[in-house]
N, C-alpha and C positions, 0 to 999 in steps of 0.2 A: 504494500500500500504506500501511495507516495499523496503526500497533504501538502497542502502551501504555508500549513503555521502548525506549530510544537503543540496546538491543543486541539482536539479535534474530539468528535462523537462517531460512537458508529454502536449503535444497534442500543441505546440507551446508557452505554459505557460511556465517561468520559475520559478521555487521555490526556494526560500534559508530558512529554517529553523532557525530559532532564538535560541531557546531554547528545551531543554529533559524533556520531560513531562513522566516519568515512571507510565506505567499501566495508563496511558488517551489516550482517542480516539479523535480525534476532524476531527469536519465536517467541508470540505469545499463545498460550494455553488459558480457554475462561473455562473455568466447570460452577458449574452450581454449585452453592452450599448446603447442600440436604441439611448436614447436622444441624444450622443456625434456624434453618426453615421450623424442624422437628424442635429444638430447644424453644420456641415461639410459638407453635400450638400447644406446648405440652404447659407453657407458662399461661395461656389462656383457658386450657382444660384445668389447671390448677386455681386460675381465680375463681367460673363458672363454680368446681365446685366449694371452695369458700365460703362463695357466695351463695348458694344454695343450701348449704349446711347451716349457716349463720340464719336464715330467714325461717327455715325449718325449726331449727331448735328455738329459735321465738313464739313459733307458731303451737310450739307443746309442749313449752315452759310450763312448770307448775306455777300454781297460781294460790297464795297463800292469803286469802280470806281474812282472818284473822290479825293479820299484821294493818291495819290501817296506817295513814298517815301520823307522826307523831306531834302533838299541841306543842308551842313553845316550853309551856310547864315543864314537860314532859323530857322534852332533851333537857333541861336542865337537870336532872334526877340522874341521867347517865351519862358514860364515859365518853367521846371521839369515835371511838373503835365499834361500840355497842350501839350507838344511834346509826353509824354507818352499816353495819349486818343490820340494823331494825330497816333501813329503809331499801336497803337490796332486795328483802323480804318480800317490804311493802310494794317493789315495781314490779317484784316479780311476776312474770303469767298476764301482764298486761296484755298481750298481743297476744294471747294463746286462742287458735281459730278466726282469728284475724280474715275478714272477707276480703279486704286489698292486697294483703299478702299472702296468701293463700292463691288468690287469683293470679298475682305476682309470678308466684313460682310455676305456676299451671303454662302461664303463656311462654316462661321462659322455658320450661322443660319441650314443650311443643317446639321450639322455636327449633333447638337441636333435632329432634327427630322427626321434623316437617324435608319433604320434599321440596328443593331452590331448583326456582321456575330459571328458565334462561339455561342451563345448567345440562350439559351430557348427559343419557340416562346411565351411564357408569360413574360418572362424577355428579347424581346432585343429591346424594345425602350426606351426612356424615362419618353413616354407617361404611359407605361405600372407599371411605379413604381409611380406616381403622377407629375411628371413634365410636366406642358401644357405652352400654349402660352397664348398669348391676341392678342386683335385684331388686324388687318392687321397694323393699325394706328400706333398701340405701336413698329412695328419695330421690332419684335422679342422677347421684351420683355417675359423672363419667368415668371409663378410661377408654387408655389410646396402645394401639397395634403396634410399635414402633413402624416392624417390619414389613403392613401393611403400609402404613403411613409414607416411607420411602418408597416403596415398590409405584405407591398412586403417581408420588411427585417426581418419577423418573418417569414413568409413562406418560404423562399430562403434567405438568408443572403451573400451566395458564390455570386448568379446570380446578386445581386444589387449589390456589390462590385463588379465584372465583367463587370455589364454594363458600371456603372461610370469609371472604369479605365477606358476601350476602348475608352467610348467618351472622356476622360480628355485630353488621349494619342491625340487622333485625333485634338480636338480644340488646343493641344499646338504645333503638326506638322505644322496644319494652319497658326497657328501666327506666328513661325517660318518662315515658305515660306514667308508669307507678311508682314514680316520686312526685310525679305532678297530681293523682290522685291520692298521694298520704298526705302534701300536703294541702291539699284542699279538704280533705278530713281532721286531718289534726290540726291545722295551722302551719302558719311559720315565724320563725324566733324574729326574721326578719319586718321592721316596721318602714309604713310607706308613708 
């Protein structure tokens, strides 16, 4: 390849040339980076379930009746330490069966094992690059095939980048909508 200037593009690469090597040829070699690919889904299958986890165990918090909120009087009678276990108590199981979060987690679980329109029909689920589930128990809990997961992005590399954007795009609308309906249910701390 002969260029007019030391910085050029070709195929989304960009090059800057360092140095004039007269009368040498030099190979370049691009390969893809599976590993950095697979460490990047596997860091987004690690937030999903987090995330998923974290809303779940809200949703079947126990819920301790008994502990009310504590009167001024009343912290004064106890230690730092003891009004703080009373009032952990006291939140606890607030959000247990929670309609918005509960709905929350529905649309997000759907969102992973929903069919992406646009999408190959070897490449448009999740399923179909190695991303499964576990059992009903786990709540949605993912994991990930490695060995499938490389085999998809050697074979199609556009289609598994395509799938995971769509779904990324879709679970971030989700959460979107259902922080926009918690807080229009609960409020926000924020004043206008």
């Amino acid at each position: 390849i002969t260029r007019p200037t030391d910085t050029f593009t070709i195929g989304g690469i960009q090059f800057n040339l360092k140095k004039e090597a007269p009368g040498k040829t030099a190979t370049l070699t691009i390969e893809r980076d599976v590993d950095t690919v697979v460490e990047t889904i596997k860091n987004f299958i690690n937030t999903y379930n987090d995330t998923i986890s974290s809303i779940n165990s809200k949703l079947a918090e126990e819920r301790y009746r008994d502990y009310l909120p504590l009167t001024d009087e009343q912290k004064k009678e106890l230690k730092e330490d003891e009004i703080k276990k009373w009032e952990e108590k006291a939140r606890s199981g607030l959000l247990r069966g929670d309609t918005v979060l509960s709905g929350l987690v529905n649309k997000l679980r759907q969102a992973v094992y929903e069919r992406v329109e646009g999408q190959p029909s070897d490449f448009d689920t999740l399923f179909d690059v190695g991303v499964k589930t576990g059992g009903y128990y786990e709540k949605g809990k993912l994991y990930l095939d490695e060995a499938k997961l490389k085999e998809a992005i050697s074979k199609n590399p556009e289609a598994v980048a395509g799938l995971f954007t769509k779904v990324v795009s879709s679970i971030y609308d989700i959460a979107k909508s259902g922080m926009d309906s918690i807080t229009k249910k609960a409020g926000s701390s924020t004043q206008y």
